[in-house]
N, C-alpha and C positions, 0 to 999 in steps of 0.2 A: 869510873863513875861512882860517885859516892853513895848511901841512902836514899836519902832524900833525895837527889836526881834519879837514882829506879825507880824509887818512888810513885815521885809524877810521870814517868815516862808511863809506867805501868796504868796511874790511872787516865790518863788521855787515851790509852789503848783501850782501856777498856767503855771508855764514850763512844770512840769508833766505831766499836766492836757492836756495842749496844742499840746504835742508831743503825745500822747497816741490816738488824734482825728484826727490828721494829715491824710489827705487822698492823693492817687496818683491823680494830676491834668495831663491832657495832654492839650498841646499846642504845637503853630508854630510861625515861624518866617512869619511874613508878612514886605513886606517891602511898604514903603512910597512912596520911590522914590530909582534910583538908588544908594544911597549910604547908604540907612538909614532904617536898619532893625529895626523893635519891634517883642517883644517875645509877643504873645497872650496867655495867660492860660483860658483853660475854665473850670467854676467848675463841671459840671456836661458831663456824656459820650455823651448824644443825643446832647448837644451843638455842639462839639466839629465834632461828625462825621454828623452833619448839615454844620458845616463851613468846612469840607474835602472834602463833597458832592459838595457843589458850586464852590469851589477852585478848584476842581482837574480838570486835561485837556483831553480833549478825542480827541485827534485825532489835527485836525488843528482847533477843536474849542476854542475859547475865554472863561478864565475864567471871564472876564466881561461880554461876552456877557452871561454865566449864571447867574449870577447876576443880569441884567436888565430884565431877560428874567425870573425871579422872582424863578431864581435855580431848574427850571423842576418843582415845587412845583402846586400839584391844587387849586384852592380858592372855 
């Protein structure tokens, strides 16, 4: 087997390899300002429903204000 044939062997192995480890991420749109959303992915589940926690709205409360207000969280 020459270079270039390990080569490519090597990188289809590691397609394989990569697709086989692939895990389901969850994420949100957040946006910046009114016109300019980002997709947020977060890699692990506790991230992600930490940032749904703070984000979400209850009532006529502010999600910034749980944010400053250090997201109901005890220290």
């Amino acid at each position: 087997m020459n270079t270039a044939e390990a080569f490519l062997a090597d990188i289809e192995k590691s397609i394989a390899n990569g697709e086989k480890q692939q895990q389901e991420r969850k994420g949100m749109m957040v946006y910046l300002d009114k016109n300019t959303p980002i997709l947020v992915q977060y890699s692990s589940e506790d991230d992600f429903n930490q940032a749904k926690s703070v984000s979400s709205r209850k009532g006529q409360q502010s999600c910034l204000r749980n944010v400053l207000d250090n997201g109901g969280r005890k220290q």
